[in-house]
C-alpha positions in Angstrom: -10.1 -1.5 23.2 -11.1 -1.7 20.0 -9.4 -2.4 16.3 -9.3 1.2 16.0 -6.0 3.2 14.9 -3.7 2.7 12.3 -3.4 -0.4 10.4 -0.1 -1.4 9.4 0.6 -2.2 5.2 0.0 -6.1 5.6 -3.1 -5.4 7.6 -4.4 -3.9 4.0 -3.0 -6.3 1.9 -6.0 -8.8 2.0 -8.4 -5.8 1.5 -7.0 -4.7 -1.6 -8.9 -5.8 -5.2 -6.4 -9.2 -6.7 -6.0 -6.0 -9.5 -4.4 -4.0 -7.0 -2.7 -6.2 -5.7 -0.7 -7.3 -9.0 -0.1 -4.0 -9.7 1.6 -3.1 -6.5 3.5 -6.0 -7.5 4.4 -6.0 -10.8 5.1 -1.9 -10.0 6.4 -2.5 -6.7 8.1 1.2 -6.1 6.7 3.8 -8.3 4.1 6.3 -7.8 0.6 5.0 -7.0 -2.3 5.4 -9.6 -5.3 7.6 -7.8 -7.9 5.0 -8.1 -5.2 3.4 -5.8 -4.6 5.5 -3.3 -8.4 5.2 -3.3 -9.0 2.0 -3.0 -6.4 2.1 0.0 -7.9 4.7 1.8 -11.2 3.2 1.4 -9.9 0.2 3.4 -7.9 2.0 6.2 -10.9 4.5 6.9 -9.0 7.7 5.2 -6.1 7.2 7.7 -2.8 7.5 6.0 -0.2 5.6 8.4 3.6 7.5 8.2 4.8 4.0 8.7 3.7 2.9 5.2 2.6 6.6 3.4 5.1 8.9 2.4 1.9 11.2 1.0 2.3 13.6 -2.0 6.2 13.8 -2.9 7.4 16.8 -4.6 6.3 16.0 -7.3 2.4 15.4 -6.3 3.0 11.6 -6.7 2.2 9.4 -3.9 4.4 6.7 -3.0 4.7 4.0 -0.3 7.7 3.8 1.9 10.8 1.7 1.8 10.1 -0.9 4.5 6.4 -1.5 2.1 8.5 -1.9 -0.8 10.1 -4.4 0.4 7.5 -6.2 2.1 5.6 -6.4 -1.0 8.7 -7.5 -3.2 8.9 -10.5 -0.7 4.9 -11.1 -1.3 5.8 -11.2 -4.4 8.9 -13.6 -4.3 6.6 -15.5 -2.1 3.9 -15.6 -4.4 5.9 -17.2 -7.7 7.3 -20.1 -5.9 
């Protein structure tokens, strides 16, 4: 068995740019820039987990689910005390 399959949000986390990173933060919520989703995808092999994606809204914009929202918001917490 290998590390294959679908890696979950905090699995990512570490692979993400310090850039990215402050921006998911400091946007923690909206819609996610492309170069994001990018960068993202780049890490997880193109595999777009249901468990932290919600994909293309209506709208076209991409988003990350509620349980990622709030795992980053505690990073975040985490992170300024």
């Amino acid at each position: 068995m290998g590390n294959h399959g679908v890696m979950d949000f905090p699995q990512i986390w570490p692979h993400l740019s310090t850039s990215s990173q402050s921006w998911l933060m400091e946007h923690n919520g909206e819609p996610l820039p492309d170069d994001l989703i990018a960068e993202i995808l780049s890490v997880t092999g193109g595999e777009q987990n249901a468990q932290w994606w919600t994909g293309p809204s209506v709208e076209g914009e991409t988003q990350l689910t509620d349980e990622v929202v709030d795992w980053i918001e505690t990073v975040a917490n985490d992170d300024q005390s």
